[in-house]
ZAMARGU-4260 file (C-alpha; in steps of 0.2 Angstrom, whole numbers, plus 5000, padded with zeros to 4 digits):
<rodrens>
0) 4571/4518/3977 | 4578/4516/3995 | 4593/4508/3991 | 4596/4522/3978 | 4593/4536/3991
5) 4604/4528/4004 | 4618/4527/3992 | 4632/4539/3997 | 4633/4552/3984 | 4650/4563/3978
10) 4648/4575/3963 | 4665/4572/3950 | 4667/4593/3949 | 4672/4609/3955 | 4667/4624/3947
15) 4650/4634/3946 | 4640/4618/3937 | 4645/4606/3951 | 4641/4620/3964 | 4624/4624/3955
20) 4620/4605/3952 | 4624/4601/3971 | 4611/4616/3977 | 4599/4610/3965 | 4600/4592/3971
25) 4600/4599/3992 | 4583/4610/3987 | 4574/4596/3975 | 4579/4580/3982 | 4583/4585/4002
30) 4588/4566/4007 | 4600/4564/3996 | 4616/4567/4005 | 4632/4573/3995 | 4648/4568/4003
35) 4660/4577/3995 | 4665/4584/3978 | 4678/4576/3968 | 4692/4581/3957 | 4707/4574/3948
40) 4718/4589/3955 | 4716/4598/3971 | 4727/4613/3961 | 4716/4629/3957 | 4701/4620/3966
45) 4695/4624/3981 | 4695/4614/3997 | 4676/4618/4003 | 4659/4621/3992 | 4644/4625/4000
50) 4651/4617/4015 | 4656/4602/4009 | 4673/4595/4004 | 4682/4594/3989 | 4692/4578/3987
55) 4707/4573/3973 | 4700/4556/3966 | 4717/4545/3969 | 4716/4549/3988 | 4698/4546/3990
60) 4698/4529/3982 | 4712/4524/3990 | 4704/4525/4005 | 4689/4514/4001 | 4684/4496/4001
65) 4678/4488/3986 | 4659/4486/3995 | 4661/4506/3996 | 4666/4511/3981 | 4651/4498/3974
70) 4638/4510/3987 | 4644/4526/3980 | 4636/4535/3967 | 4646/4549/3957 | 4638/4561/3947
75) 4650/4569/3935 | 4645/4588/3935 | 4657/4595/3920 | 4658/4600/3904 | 4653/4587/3891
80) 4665/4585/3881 | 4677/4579/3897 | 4664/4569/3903 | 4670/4552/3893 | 4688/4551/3899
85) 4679/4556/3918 | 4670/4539/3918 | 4686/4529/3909 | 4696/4538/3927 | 4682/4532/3938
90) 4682/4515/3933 | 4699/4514/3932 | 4697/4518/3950 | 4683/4506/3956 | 4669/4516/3954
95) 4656/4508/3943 | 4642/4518/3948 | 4642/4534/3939 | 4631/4546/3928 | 4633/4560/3917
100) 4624/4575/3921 | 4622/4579/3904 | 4615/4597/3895 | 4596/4590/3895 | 4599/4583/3911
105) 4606/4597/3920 | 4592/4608/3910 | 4579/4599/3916 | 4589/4601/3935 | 4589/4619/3933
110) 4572/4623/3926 | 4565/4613/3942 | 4577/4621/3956 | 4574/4638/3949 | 4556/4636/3947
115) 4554/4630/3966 | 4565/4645/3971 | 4555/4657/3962 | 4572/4668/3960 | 4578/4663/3940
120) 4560/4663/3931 | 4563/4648/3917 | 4558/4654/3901 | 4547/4635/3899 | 4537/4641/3915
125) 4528/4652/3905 | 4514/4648/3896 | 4515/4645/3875 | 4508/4661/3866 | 4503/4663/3850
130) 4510/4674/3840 | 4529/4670/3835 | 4542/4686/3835 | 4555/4691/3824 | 4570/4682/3830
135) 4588/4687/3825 | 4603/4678/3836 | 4621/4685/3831 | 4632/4668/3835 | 4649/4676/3840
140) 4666/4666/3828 | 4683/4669/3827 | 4697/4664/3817 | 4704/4655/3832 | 4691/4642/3836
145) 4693/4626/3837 | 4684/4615/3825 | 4667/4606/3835 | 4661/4589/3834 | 4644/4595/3835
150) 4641/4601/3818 | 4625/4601/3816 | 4615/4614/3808 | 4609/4630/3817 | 4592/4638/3817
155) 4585/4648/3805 | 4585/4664/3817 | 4603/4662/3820 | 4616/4672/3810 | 4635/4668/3812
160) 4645/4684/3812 | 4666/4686/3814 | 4670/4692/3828 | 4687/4701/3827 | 4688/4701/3810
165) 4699/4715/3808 | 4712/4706/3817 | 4715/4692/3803 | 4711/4692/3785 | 4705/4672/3787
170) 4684/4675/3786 | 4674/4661/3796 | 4657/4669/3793 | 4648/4678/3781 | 4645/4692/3791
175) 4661/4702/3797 | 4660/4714/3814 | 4675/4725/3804 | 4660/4731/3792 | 4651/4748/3797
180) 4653/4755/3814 | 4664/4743/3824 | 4678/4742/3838 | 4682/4725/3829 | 4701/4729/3829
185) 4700/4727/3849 | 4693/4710/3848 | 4708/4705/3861 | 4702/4714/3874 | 4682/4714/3870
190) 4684/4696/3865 | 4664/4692/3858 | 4658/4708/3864 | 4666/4716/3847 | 4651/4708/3840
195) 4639/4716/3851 | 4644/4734/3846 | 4642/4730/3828 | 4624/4724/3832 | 4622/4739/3842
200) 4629/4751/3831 | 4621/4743/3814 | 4606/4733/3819 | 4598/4744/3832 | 4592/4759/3823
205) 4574/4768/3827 | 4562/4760/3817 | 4550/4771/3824 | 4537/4759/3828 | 4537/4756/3847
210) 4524/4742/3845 | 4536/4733/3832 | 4549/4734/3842 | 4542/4725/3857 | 4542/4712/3844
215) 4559/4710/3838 | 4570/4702/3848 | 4590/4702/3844 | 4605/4694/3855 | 4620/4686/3855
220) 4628/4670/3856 | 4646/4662/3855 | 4650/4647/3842 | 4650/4635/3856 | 4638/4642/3871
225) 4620/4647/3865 | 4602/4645/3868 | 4595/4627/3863 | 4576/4636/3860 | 4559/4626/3856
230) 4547/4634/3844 | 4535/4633/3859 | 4549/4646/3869 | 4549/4659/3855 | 4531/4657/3855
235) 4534/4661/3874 | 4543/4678/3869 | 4530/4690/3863 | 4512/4686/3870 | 4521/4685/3889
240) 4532/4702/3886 | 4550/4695/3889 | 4560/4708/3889 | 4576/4697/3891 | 4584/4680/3892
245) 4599/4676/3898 | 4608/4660/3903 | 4605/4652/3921 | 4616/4660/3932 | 4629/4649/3939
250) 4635/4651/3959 | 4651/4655/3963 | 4662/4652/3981 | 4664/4665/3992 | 4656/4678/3979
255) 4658/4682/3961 | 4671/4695/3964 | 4682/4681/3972 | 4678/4671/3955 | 4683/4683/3945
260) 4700/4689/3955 | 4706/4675/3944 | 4704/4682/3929 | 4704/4702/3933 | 4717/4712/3941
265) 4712/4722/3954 | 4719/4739/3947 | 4706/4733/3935 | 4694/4732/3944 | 4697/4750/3953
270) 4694/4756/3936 | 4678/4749/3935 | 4672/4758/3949 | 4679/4773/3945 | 4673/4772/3926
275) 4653/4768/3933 | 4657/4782/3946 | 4659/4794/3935 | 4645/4787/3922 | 4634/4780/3930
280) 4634/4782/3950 | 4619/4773/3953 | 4626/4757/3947 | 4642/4762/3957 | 4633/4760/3972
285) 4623/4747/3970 | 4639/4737/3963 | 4646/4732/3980 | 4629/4719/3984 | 4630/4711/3966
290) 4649/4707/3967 | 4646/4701/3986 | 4633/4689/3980 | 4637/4673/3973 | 4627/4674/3956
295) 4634/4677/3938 | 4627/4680/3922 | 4642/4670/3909 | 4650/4672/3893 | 4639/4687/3886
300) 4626/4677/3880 | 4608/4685/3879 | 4594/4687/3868 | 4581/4703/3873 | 4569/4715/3867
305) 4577/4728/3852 | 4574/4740/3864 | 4581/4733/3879 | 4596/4727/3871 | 4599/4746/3863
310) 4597/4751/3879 | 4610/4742/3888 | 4622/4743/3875 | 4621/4761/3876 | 4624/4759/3896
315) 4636/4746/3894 | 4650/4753/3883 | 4652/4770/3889 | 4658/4759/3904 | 4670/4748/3896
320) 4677/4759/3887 | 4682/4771/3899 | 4689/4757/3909 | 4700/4755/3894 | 4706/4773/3898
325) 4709/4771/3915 | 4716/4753/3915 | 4736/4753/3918 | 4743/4745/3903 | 4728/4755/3894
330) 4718/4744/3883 | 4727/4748/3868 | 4742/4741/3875 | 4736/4724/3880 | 4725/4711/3872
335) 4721/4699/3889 | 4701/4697/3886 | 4699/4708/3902 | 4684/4718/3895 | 4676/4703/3891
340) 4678/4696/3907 | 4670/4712/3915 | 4656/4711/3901 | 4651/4697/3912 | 4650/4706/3929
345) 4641/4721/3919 | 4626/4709/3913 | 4625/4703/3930 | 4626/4721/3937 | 4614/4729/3924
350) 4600/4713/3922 | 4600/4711/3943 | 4599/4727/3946 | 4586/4730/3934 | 4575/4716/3939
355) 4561/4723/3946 | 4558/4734/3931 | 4562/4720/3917 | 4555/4703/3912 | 4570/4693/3915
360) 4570/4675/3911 | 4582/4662/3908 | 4586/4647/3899 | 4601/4635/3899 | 4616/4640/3889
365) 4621/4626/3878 | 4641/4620/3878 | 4643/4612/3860 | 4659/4603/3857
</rodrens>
């Protein structure tokens, strides 16, 4: 165990799953010492996170002897499906010493961190109830996807719906967000949240039964990022009244808004203010310390109450569609997946805001390739 612990440490990553990895490693595991984060290329990656540099691979193993590189120990903190031609680069390079941070790994690493933090409930914190809800997950598809490896078959609670099927008479899913009440036509702006306003608009009628209600849960996923959920964690739902789960949020350098600068133009985002000005002031004001904080809710993936997710639907697209009004080009003269983007900062607004009030709790948001 000492030699392991005195081992020099570097995190093969960049982005918000390095980041969150690194602060999860500094809380649980204080004398462990990362010395820098690594990359392939310094382009579009920052030169500092969380205080520690980011290095381009060829430069930093230039630099080292063989007896160094044997001493270092590299964590490759990025998405799976890059992580094989990661370690083929690092040996390559000298560097025999490395270990995925795989999606059970990095699971387990968040549930812990989280649950020492006290910030991000896990939803496996809580304690397996009894009673098992009604479950229905809407899994988000689109013409345009790229076939997966990972094939395997889905639950039985989840349902696979087109998003954007109005855009293309290819059909993907049996279900079609073009059917009924829809926005499907401005799938390119909306991207997955199309689909979210057919569950809103068609799913999440009155049944008049309050009780019932706070035992039906619905939410959406996308065909490659969803919940990987136990039957012990929808046993969790119900008899500990969740009211929502979302996704661990990932940390972003300085703050979100920076993140999503890439992404966003800031006209955009003067829209935004000025759509939850007008709608919903409150939100407006608060806005400011969410955006200046480094934690975001990703890719539009949540599962909640029927009433909670009623209720934000009915707060949240008011808002993007008035951005689309006020937006210069208009919505309806672009299709740059900008709404969708915003949908993002919009969970984060509405579900951090709304803390004290809701029964947030999270689970890992599983990347299938």
């Amino acid at each position: 165990m000492r030699k392991i612990i005195n081992m020099k440490l570097v995190i093969y990553g960049a982005q918000g799953y390095a980041l969150g990895a690194c602060e999860a490693i500094r809380t649980l595991y204080p004398r462990r010492e990362i010395s820098c984060f690594l990359v392939t290329h310094m382009d579009g990656n920052a030169s500092v996170l969380g205080g520690i540099p980011v290095r381009e691979l060829s430069a930093y193993a230039q630099g080292m002897s063989v007896k160094e590189k044997r001493e270092t120990e590299v964590l490759i903190a990025t998405p799976e499906q890059v992580q094989p031609d990661i370690e083929e680069t690092l040996e390559n390079n000298g560097f025999r010493n490395h270990r995925r941070l795989t999606f059970a790994r990095h699971a387990e690493l968040m549930k812990l961190f989280h649950a020492r933090l006290g910030r991000f409930l896990p939803l496996s914190a809580l304690p397996v109830g009894c009673h098992m809800p009604f479950v229905r997950m809407y899994m988000a598809k689109s013409h345009v996807d790229k076939p997966l490896r990972d094939v395997g078959g889905l639950p039985d609670y989840v349902f696979p719906i087109q998003a954007g099927a109005a855009c293309s008479d290819m059909r993907v899913a049996d279900l079609a967000d073009n059917i009924g009440e829809h926005i499907s036509d401005r799938n390119g702006n909306y991207c997955e949240l199309t689909a979210l306003y057919w569950i809103w608009k068609n799913k999440m009628e009155t049944s008049g039964s309050v009780d019932g209600e706070e035992r039906q849960y619905y939410g959406l996923c996308q065909y490659r990022r969803g919940f990987d959920f136990t039957e012990d964690d929808l046993l969790r739902l119900a008899d500990n009244d969740v009211d929502v789960v979302l996704p661990y949020p990932l940390p972003y350098e300085p703050d979100i808004h920076a993140h999503h600068e890439r992404y966003i133009r800031e006209t955009d985002w003067r829209a935004l203010l000025q759509a939850l000005s007008e709608l919903q002031p409150e939100y407006a004001e608060a806005f400011p310390e969410i955006l200046g904080q480094q934690y975001l809710y990703n890719y539009n993936v949540i599962l909640a109450k029927k009433r909670v997710l009623r209720d934000y639907c009915t707060w949240l697209f008011p808002v993007l569609m008035r951005v689309e009004e006020l937006s210069v080009p208009k919505g309806s003269e672009r299709s740059d997946r900008y709404l969708g983007y915003m949908g993002e900062t919009l969970e984060t607004l509405y579900f951090m805001k709304n803390a004290e009030r809701l029964n947030v709790v999270h689970g890992e948001c599983r990347l299938r390739v």
